[in-house]
VEXKE-868885 format. One line per 3 residues: number of its first residue (from 1); for each residue x, y, z of N, C-alpha, C. Coordinates in steps of 0.02 Angstrom, whole numbers, plus 50000, padded with zeros to 5 digits. Atoms other than C-alpha are relative to their C-alpha. Example, Ala and Ser with C-alpha at 12.3 -4.5 7.8 and 13.67 -1.06 7.14 Angstrom:
BEGIN
1	50045 49941 50000 50615 49775 50390 50045 50060 50000; 49958 49941 49997 50684 49947 50357 49961 50055 50037 .
% end
This chain:
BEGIN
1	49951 49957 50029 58594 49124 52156 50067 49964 49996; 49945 50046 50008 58756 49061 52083 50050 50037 50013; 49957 49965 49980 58925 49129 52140 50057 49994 49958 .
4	49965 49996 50064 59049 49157 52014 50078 49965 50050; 49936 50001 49966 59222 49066 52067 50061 49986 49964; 49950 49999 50002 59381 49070 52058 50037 49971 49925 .
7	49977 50031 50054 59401 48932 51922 49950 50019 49929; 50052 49984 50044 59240 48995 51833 50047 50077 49959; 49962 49948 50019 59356 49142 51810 50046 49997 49958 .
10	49941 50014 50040 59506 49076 51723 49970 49955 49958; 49996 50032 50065 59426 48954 51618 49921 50026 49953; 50077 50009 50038 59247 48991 51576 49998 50054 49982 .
13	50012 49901 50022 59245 49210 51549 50076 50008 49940; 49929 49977 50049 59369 49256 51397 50032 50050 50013; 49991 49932 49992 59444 49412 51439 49995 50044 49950 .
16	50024 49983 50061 59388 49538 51326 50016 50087 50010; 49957 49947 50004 59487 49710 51260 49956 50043 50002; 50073 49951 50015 59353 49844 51291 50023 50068 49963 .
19	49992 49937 50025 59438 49969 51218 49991 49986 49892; 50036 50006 50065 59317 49948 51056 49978 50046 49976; 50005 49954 50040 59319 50053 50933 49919 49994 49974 .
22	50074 49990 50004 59150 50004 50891 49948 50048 50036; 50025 49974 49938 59086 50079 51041 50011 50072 50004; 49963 49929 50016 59101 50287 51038 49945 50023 50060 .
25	50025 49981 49915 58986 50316 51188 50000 49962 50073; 50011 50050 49917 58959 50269 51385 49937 49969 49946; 50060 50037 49989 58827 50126 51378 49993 49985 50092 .
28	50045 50029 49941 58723 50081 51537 49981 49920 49992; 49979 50075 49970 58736 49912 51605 49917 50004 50071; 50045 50021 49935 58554 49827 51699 50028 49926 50014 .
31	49991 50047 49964 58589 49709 51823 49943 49929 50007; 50030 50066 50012 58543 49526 51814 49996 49979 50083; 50007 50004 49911 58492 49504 52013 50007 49947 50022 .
34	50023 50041 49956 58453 49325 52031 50088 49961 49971; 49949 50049 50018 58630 49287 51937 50051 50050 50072; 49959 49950 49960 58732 49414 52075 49992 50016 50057 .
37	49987 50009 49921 58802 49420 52258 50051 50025 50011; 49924 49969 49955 58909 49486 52369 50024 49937 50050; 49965 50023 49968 59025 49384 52445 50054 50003 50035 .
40	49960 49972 49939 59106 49400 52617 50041 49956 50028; 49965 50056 49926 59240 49313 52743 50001 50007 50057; 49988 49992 49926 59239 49344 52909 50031 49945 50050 .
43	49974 50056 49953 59330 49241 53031 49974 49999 50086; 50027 50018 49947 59248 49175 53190 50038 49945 50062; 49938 50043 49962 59370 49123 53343 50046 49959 49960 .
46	49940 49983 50068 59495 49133 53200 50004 49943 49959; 50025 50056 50043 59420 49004 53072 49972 50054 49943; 50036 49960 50069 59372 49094 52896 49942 49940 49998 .
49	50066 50015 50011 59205 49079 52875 49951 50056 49932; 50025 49962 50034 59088 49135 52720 49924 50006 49999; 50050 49962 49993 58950 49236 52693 49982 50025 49944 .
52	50025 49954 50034 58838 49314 52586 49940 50057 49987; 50036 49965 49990 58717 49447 52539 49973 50016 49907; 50008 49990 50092 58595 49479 52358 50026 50054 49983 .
55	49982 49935 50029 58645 49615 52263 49921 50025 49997; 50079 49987 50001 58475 49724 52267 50014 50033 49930; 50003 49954 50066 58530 49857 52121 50062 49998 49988 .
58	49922 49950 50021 58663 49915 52027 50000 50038 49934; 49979 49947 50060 58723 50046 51878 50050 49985 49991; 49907 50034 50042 58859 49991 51779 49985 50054 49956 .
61	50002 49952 50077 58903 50139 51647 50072 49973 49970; 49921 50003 50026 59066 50085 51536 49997 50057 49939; 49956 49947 50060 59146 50220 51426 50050 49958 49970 .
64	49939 50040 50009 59230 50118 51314 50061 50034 49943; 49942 49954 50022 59325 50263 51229 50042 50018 50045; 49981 49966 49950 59385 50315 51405 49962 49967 50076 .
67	50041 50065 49940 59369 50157 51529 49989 50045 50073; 50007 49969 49955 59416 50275 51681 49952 50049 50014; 50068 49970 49987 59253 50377 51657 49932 49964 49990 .
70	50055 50049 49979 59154 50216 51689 50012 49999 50071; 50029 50000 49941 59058 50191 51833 49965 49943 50049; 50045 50066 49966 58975 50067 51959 49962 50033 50051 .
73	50026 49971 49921 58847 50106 52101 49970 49928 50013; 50039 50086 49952 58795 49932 52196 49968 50016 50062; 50048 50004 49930 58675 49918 52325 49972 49943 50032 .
76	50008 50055 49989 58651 49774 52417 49951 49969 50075; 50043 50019 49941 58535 49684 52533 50006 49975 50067; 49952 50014 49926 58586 49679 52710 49924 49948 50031 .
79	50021 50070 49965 58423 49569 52767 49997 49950 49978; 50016 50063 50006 58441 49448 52660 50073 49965 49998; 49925 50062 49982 58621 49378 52717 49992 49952 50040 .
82	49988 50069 49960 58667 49228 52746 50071 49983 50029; 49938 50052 49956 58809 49138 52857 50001 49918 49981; 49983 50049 49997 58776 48976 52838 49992 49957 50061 .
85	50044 50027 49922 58727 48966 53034 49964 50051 50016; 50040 49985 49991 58588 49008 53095 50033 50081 50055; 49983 49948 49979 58659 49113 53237 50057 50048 49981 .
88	49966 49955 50032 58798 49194 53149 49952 50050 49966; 50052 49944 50019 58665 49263 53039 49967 50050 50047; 50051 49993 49962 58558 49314 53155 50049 50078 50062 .
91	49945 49950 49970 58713 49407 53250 50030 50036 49944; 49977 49952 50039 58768 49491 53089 49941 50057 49985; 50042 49952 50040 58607 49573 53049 49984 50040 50111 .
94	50016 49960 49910 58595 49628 53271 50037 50079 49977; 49995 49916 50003 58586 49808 53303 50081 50019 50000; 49927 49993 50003 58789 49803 53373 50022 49990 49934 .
97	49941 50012 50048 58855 49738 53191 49948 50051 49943; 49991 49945 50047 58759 49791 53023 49930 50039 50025; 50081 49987 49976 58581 49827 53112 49946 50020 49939 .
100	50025 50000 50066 58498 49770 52958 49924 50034 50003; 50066 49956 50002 58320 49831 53033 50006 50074 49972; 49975 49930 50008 58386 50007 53023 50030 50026 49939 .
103	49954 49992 50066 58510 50004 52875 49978 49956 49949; 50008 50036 50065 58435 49884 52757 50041 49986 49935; 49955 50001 50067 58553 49915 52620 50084 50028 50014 .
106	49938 50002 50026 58752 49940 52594 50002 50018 49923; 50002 49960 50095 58799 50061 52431 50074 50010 49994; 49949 49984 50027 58960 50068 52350 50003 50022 49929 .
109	50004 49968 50048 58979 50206 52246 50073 50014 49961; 49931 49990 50028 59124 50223 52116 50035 50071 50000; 50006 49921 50034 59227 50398 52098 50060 50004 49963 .
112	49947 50008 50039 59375 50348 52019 50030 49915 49971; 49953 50045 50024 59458 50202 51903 50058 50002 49958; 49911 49984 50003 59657 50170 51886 49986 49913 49958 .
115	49994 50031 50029 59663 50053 51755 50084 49964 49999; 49949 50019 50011 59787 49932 51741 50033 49936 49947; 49972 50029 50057 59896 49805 51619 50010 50044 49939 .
118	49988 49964 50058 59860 49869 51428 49933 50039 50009; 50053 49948 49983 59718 49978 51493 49932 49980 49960; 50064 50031 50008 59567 49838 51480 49972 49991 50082 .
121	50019 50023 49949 59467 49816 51630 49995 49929 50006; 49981 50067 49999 59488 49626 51584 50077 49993 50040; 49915 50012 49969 59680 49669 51655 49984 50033 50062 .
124	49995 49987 49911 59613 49721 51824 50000 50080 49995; 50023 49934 49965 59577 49892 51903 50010 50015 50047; 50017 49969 49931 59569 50000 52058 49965 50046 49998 .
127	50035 49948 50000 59432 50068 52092 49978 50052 50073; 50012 49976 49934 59401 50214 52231 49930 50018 49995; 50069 49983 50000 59226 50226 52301 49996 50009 50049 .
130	50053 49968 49925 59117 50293 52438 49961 49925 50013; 50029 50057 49987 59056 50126 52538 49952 50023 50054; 50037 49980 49939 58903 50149 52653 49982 49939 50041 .
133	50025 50069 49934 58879 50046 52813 49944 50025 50055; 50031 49972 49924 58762 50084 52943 49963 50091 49999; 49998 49947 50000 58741 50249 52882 50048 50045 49990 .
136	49935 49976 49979 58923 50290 52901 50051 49980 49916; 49976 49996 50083 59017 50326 52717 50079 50013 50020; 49909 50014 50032 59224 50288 52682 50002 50007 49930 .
139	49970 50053 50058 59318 50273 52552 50054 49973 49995; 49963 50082 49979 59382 50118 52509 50037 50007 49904; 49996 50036 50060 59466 50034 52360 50000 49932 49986 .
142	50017 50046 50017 59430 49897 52279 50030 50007 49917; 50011 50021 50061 59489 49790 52158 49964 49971 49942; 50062 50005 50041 59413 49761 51990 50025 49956 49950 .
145	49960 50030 50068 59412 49644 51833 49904 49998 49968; 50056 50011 50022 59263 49640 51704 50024 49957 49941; 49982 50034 50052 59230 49507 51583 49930 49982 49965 .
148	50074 50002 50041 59095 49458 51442 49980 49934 50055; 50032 50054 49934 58991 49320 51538 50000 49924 49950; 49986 50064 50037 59022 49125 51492 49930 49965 49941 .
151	50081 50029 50039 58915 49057 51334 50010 50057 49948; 50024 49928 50065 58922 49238 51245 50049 49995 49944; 49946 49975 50059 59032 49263 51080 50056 50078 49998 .
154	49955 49955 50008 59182 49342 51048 49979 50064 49982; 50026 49952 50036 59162 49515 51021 49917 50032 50038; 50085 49981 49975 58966 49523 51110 50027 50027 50077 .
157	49983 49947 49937 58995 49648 51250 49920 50011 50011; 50072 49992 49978 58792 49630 51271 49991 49988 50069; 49991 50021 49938 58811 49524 51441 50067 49985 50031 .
160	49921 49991 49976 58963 49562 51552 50006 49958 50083; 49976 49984 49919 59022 49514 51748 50064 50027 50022; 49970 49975 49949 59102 49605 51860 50017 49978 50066 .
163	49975 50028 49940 59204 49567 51998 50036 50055 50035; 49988 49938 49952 59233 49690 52164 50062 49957 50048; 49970 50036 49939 59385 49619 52284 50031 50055 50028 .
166	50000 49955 49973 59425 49714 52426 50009 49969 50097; 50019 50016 49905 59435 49711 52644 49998 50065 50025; 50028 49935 49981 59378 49824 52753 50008 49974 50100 .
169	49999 49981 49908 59381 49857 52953 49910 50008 49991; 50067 49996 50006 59195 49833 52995 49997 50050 50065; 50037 49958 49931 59212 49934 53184 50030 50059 49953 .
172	49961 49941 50049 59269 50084 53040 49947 50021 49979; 50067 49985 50006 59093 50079 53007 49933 49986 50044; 50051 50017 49959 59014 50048 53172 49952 49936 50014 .
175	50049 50066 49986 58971 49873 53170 50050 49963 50028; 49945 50025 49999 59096 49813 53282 49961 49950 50061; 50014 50032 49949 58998 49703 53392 50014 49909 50014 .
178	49993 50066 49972 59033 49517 53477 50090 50016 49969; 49932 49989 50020 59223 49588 53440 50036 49934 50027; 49938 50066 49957 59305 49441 53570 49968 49930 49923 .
181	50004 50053 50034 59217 49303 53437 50024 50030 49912; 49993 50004 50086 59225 49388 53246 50053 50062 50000; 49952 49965 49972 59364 49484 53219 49986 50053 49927 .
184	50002 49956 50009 59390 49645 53138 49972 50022 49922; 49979 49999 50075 59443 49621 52949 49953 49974 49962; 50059 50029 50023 59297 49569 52823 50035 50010 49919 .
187	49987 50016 50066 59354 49514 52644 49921 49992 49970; 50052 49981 50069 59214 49582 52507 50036 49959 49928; 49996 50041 50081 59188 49472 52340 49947 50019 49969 .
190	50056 49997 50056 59073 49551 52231 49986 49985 49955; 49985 50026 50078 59026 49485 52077 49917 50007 49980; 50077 49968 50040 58862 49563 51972 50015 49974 49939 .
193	50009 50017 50097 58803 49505 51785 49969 50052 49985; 50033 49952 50027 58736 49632 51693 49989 49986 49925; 50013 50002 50066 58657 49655 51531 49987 50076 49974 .
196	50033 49945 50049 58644 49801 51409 49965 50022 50003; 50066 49954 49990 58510 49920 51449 49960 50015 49924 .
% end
């Protein structure tokens, strides 16, 4: 799985005005799985350290008459994260943090977007959603930016990505364990491809 970054962002995705008149209904957005991940930071005896996890599902709906009655639901795979060390992993998925036996999955559901710049989701977003951890549901916000995906043509809103940024308190959702080594705060990077249903 490839992870969309930072520079892949500014030079390779065009930003693209969704408010297309072409377009006069929601469309549904399927998720491209093996291109899409969640990406985490956590810091360990106060060293940022990254992490990740697949995306298992998601629902993308865009309204592109009326971006703020688009939608996202993500669901993501809590046993198949990685650290990068063996025992970090191995201590993120333990019963104290996300107790991946038990919870298998993490869902962030959308219920509101606050569009911002000239009111493209290419100019960034906030979106408020219901996040599930452990069993245990917040809501959070998260920022947002969507863009057509690198390779596609101007204008082809067929294949898009999405990008989720965001932090969160993890003992807020009951996974607060080995607290003296990883500390509280957990920086979320989501980033899903999707295609046109």
């Amino acid at each position: 799985m490839t992870q969309l970054t930072r520079r892949a962002f500014s030079t390779a995705l065009a930003m693209i005005p969704l408010a297309h008149a072409a377009h006069a209904v929601a469309v549904p957005y399927a998720l491209q799985a093996r291109r899409s991940t969640v990406g985490f930071i956590y810091r360990l005896s106060g060293q940022a350290s990254k992490g990740s996890m697949p995306v298992k599902r998601a629902s993308v709906v865009i309204d592109f008459d009326a971006l703020q009655r688009s939608s996202i639901d993500v669901e993501v795979d809590v046993r198949g994260a990685r650290t990068g060390l063996i025992f970090a992993t191995e201590a993120l998925k333990a019963a104290s943090v996300l107790d991946a036996k038990a919870h298998p999955t993490i869902r962030f559901r959308s219920t509101a977007i606050r569009l911002n710049g000239k009111g493209r989701l290419s100019d960034g977003a906030e979106i408020d959603g219901l996040l599930t951890i452990k069993g245990i549901t917040k809501t959070v916000i998260l920022r947002a930016a969507l863009f057509r995906q690198a390779g596609t043509q101007a204008g082809d809103l067929s294949q898009l990505s999405f990008q989720l940024k965001g932090r969160i308190s993890r003992a807020a959702f009951g996974a607060a364990g080995f607290a003296d080594l990883v500390a509280d705060e957990i920086d979320l990077d989501i980033v899903a491809r999707v295609r046109r249903a």
